[in-house]
C-alpha positions as CSV (number, residue, x, y, z in Angstrom):
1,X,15.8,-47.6,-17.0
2,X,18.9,-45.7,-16.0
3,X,22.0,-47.2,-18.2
4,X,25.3,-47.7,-16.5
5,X,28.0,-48.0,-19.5
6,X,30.2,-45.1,-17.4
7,X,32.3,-45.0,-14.1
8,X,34.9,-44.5,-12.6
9,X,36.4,-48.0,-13.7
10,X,37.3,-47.9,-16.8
11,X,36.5,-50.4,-19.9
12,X,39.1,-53.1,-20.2
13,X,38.8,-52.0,-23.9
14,X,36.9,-50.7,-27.3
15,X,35.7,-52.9,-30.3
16,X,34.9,-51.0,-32.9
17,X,33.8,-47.9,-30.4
18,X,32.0,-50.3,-28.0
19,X,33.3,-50.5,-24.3
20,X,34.4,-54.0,-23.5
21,X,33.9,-54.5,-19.7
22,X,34.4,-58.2,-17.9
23,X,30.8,-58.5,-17.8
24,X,31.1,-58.1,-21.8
25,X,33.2,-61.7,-21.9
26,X,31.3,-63.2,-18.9
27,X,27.7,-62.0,-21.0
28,X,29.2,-63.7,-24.7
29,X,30.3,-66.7,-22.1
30,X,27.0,-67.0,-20.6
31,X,25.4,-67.2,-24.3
32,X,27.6,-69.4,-25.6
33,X,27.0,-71.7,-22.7
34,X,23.3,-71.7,-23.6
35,X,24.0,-72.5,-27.2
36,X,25.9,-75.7,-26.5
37,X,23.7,-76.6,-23.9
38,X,20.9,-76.5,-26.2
39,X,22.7,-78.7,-28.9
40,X,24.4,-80.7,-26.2
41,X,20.5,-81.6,-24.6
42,X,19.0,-82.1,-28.3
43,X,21.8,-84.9,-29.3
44,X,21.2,-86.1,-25.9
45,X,25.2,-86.3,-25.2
46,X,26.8,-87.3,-22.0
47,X,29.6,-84.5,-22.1
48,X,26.6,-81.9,-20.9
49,X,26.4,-83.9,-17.8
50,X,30.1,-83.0,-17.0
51,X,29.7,-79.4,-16.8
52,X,26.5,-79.5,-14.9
53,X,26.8,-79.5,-10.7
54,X,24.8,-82.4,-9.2
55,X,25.1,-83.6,-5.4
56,X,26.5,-86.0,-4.8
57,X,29.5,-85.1,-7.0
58,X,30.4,-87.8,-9.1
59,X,33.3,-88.3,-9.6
60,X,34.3,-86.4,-6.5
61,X,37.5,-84.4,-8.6
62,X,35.4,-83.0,-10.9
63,X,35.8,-79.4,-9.2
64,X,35.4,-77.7,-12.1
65,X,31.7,-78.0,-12.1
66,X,31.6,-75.7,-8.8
67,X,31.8,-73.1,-11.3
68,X,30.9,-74.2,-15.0
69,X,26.8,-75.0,-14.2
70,X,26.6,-71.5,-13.9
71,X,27.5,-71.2,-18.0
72,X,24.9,-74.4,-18.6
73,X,21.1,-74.5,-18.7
74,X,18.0,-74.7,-20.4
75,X,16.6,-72.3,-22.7
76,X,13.3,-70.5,-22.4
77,X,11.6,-67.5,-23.3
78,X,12.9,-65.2,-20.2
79,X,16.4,-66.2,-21.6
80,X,17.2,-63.2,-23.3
81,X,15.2,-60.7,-20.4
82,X,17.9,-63.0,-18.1
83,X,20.9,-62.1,-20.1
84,X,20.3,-58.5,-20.6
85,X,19.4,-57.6,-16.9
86,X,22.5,-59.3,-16.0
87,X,24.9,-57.2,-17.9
88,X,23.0,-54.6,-17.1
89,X,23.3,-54.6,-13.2
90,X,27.1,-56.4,-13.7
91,X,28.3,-53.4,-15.7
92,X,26.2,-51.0,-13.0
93,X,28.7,-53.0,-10.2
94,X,31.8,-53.2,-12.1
95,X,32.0,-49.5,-13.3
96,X,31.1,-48.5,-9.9
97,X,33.3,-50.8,-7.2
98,X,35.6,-51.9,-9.8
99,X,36.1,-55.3,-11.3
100,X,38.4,-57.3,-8.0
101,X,35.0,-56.5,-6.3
102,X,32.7,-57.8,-9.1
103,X,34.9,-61.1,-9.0
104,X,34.5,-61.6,-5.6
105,X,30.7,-60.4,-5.8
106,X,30.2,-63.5,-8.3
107,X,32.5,-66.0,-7.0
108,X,30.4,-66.2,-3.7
109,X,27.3,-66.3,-5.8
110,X,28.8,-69.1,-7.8
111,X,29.7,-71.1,-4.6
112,X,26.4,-70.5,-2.8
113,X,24.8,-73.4,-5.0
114,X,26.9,-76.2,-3.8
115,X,27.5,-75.2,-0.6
116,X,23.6,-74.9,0.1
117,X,23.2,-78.7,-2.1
118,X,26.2,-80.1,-0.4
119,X,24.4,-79.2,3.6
120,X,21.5,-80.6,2.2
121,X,23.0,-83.4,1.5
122,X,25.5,-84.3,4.3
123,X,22.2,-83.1,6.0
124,X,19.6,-84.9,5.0
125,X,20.8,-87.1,2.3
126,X,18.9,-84.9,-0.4
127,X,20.3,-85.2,-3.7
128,X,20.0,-82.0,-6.5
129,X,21.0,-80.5,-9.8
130,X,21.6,-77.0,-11.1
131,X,20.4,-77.9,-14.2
132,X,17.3,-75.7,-15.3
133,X,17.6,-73.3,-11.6
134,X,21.4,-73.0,-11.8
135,X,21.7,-69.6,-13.7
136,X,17.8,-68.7,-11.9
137,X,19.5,-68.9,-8.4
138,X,22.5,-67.1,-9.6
139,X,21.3,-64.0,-11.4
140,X,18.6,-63.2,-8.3
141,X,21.7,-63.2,-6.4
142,X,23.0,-60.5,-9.0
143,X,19.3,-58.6,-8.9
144,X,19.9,-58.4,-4.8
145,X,23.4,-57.3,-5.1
146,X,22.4,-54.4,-7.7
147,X,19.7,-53.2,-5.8
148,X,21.4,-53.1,-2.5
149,X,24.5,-50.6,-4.0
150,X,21.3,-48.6,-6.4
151,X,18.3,-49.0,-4.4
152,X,16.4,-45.5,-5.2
153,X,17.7,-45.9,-8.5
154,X,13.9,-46.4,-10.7
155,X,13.1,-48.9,-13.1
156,X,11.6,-48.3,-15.6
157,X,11.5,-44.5,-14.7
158,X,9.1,-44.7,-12.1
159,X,9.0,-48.0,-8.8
160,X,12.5,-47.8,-7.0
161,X,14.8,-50.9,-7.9
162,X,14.7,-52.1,-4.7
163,X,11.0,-52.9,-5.0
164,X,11.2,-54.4,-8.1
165,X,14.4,-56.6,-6.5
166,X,11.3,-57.4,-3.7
167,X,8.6,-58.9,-6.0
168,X,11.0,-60.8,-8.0
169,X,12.4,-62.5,-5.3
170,X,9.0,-62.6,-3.2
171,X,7.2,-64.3,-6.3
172,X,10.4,-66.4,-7.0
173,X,10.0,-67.7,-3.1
174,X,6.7,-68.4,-3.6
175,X,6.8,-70.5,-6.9
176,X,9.4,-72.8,-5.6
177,X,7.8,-73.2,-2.0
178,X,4.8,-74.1,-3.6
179,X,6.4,-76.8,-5.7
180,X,7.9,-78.1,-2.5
181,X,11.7,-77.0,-4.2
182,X,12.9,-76.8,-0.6
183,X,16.9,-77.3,-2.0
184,X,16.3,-74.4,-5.0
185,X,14.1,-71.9,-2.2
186,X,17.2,-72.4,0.0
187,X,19.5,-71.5,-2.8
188,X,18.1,-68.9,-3.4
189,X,17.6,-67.1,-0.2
190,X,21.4,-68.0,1.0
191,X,22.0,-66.3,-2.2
192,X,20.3,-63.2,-2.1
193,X,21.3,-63.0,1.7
194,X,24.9,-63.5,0.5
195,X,24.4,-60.8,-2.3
196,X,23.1,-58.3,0.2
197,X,26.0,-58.8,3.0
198,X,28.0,-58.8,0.4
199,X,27.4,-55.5,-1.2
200,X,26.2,-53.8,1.9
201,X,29.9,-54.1,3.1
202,X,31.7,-53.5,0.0
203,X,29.5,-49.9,-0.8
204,X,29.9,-49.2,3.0
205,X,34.3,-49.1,2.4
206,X,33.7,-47.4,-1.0
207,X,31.0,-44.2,0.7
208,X,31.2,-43.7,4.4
209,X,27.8,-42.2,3.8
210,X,26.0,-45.5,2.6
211,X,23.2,-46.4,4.3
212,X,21.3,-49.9,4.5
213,X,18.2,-49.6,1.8
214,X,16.3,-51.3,4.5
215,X,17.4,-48.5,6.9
216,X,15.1,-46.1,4.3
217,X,12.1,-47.4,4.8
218,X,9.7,-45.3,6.5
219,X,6.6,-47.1,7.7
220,X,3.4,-45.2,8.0
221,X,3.2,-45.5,12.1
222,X,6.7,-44.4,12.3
223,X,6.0,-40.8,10.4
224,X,6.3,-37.9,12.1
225,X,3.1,-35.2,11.2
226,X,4.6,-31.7,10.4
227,X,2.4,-28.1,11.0
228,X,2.5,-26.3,8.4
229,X,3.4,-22.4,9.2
230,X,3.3,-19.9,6.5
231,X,6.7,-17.9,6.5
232,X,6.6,-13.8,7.0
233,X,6.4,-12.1,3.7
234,X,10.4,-11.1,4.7
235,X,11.6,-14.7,4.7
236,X,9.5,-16.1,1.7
237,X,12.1,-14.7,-0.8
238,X,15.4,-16.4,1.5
239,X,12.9,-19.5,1.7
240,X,12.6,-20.0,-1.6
241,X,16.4,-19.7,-2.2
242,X,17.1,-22.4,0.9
243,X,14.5,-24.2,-1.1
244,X,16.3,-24.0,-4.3
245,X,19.8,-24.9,-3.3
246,X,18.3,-28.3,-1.2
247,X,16.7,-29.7,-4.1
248,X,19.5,-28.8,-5.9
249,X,22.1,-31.1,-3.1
250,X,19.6,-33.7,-2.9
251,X,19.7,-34.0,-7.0
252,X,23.3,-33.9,-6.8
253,X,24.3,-36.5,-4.2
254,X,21.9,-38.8,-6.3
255,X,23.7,-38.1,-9.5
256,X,26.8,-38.8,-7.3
257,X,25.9,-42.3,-5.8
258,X,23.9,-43.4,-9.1
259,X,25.5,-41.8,-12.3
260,X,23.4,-38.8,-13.6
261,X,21.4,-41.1,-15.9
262,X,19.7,-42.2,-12.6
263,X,17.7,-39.3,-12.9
264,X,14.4,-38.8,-14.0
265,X,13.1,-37.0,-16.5
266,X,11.2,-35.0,-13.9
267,X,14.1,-34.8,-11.6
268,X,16.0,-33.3,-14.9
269,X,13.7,-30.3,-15.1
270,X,14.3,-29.6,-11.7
271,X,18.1,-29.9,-11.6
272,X,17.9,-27.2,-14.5
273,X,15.2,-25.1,-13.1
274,X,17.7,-25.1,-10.4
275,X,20.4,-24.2,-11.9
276,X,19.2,-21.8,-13.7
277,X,17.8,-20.0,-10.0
278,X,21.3,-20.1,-8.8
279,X,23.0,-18.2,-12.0
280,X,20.1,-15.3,-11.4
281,X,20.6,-15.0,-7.8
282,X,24.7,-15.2,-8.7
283,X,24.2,-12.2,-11.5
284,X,22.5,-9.8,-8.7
């Protein structure tokens, strides 16, 4: 996968050569969360219950928790996969709309939780918890938000992130309607929807040229069928040239939106093969 560590914001500061962003803290808060949550459960203490949001909120001035399930929940095996995507795609956000927009980004994710528990409440007198889907309902909001400002970028070098944003959330949909979860599938489409707006807004003030990643879709009736007509032996040399210098701007405006580590190893050879086509024609 393409690594963003590089922007144009820079790193608050260095540890021992390392670049520490926000996301750094808010990752090392996140595991630390874990870690007492997990000797908070296992001694089986009331003081977890005060950092974890419920609904109703009891007592009612316990604000704090608005914000602080986010940092508590259970452990499992996807843990660590949870924790490294998420610095991953915060780091991809904050180096790229700057860290005022990454605060805002998560704040609204933070609050779309108990908003979406208190209507259901008020509602339909449903009561819920964030503990074990807080940080689940959270960090798909996170996957959205990245794959709306980098959705061509690919994962894993070959499916476009925006696909792989797709099947998680699709499958995540699925498991919870299944289990009847109506408050958590609500969650976590109001967050993803939220992410999404969200970003779509913010990347459209930061590049006049943004376009929606749903406005890229080409569906198969929608395709337009080209002739093919083979160029006079005059123009194939010009062709070729035109050729060169388009793959060379398409390679380019993705290195600008995405950070040249977006590129794939494939789309590397070609940036050079171009490159190197331009100095010959430059030398003659």
């Amino acid at each position: 996968m393409a690594r963003f560590s590089s922007g144009s914001t820079p790193p608050i500061g260095h540890w021992k050569n390392v670049p520490i962003y926000l996301t750094t803290i808010l990752t090392a808060l996140f595991v630390l969360g874990l870690v007492l949550s997990a000797v908070l459960a296992a001694a089986h203490s009331p003081l977890l219950g005060w950092f974890v949001f419920t609904m109703p909120l009891d007592p009612g001035w316990s604000l704090w928790r608005l914000f602080s399930y986010v940092f508590v929940n259970q452990i499992s095996f996807f843990t660590p996969f949870s924790i490294f995507f998420f610095y991953w795609m915060s780091v991809g956000i904050e180096t790229h709309l700057g860290r005022p927009t990454l605060v805002r980004l998560l704040t609204l994710l933070a609050l779309v939780v108990p908003a979406v528990a208190a209507a259901w409440w008020f509602g339909l007198d449903r009561a819920s918890s964030t503990f074990g889907n807080g940080d689940y309902v959270f960090f798909s909001g996170m996957l959205v938000a990245f794959a709306t400002l980098y959705p061509t970028t690919e994962a894993f070098g070959w499916v476009p992130f925006k696909w792989v944003a797709f099947a998680c959330i699709a499958c995540g949909s699925l498991m919870l309607l299944a289990g009847n979860q109506w408050v958590d599938l609500t969650q976590l489409l109001a967050s993803c929807g939220v992410a999404f707006a969200f970003m779509r807004q913010a990347a459209e003030a930061e590049h006049d040229d943004y376009e929606s990643p749903l406005a890229r879709l080409n569906f198969w009736w929608r395709s337009r069928k080209f002739k093919v007509v083979k160029p006079a032996p005059h123009a194939r040399e010009k062709s070729a040239a035109d050729a060169t210098s388009d793959d060379l701007d398409l390679l380019l405006d993705k290195i600008a939106k995405s950070g040249i580590n977006s590129l794939t190893s494939a789309e590397r050879n070609r940036l050079e093969k171009a490159r190197e086509a331009l100095l010959k024609k430059e030398r003659r």
